[in-house]
N, C-alpha and C positions, 0 to 999 in steps of 0.2 A: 598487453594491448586488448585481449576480450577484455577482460576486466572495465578497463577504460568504456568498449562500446557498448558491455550492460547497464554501464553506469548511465550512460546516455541517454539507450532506449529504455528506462527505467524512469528517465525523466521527462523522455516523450511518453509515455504511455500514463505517467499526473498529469499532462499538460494535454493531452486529452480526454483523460476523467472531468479534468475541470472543467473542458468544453461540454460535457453529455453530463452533468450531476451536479446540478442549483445545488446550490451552499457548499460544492468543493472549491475552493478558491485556492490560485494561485495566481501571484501578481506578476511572475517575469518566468523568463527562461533560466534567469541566474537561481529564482527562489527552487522552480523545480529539481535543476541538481543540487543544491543544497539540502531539500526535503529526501532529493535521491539517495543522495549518501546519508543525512539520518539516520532514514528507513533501512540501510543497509545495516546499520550500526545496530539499531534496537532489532534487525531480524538475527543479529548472528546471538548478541548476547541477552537478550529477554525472553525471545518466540521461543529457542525451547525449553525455559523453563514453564511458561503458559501453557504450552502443549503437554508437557509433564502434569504439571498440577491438575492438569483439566481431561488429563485422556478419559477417565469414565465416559463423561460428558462427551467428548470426541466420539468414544467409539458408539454411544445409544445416538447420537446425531450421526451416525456414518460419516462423520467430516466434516461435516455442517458446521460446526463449530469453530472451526478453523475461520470462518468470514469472523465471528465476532470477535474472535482475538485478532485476526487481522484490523478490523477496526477500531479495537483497541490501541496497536502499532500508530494505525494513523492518527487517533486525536492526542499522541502522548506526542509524536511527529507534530503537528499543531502547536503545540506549548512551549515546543521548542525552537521553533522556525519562523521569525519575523518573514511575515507575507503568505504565510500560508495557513489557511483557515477551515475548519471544519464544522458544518457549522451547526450539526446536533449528531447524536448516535447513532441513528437511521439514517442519514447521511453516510455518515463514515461506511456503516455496513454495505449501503446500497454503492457508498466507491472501494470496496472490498470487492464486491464481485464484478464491479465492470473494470478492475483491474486484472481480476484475474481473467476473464473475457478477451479484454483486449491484449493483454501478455502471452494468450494462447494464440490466440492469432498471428499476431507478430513471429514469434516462435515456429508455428506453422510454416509462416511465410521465409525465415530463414533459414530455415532449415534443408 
């Protein structure tokens, strides 16, 4: 059942990046759980090997880094997801951290 309602608020939390971040596009409710679960997929089996390869990097950015592999995740999410659009790489990054933004909050909040 978590499972299920991360899945969800995971989808609400795209489907308000999209609202606060010209060129993140998502066209419905159904694309954002679609993109959700994706995302979930490319986080368990790609992100760490990205963080692998890239800890130097990681650790001279204190973590910083982690947004640009995170929007990495999302324009490869993009390529794979009729309706859902990213629409350059400063985009992606700038919806990397108002995901992470608003995921903390959220989080916050139910906690």
């Amino acid at each position: 059942m978590k499972l299920i309602a991360d899945w969800i608020v995971r989808a609400l939390v795209l489907l308000v990046t999209a609202y606060l971040v010209p060129g993140f596009q998502i066209e419905s409710v159904s694309t954002a759980l679609m993109v959700a679960f994706v995302l979930g997929i490319l986080n368990l089996l790609i992100k760490p090997l990205l963080i692998l390869l890239t800890l130097p990097l990681n650790i001279l950015t204190l973590g910083l880094f982690t947004f640009v592999i995170n929007a990495f995740l999302l324009l490869m999410a993009s390529s794979l997801v009729r309706g859902f659009h990213v629409g350059s790489f400063f985009t992606a990054i700038v919806a990397s951290i108002v995901i992470s933004i608003v995921s903390a909050i959220i989080s916050s909040i139910t906690r």
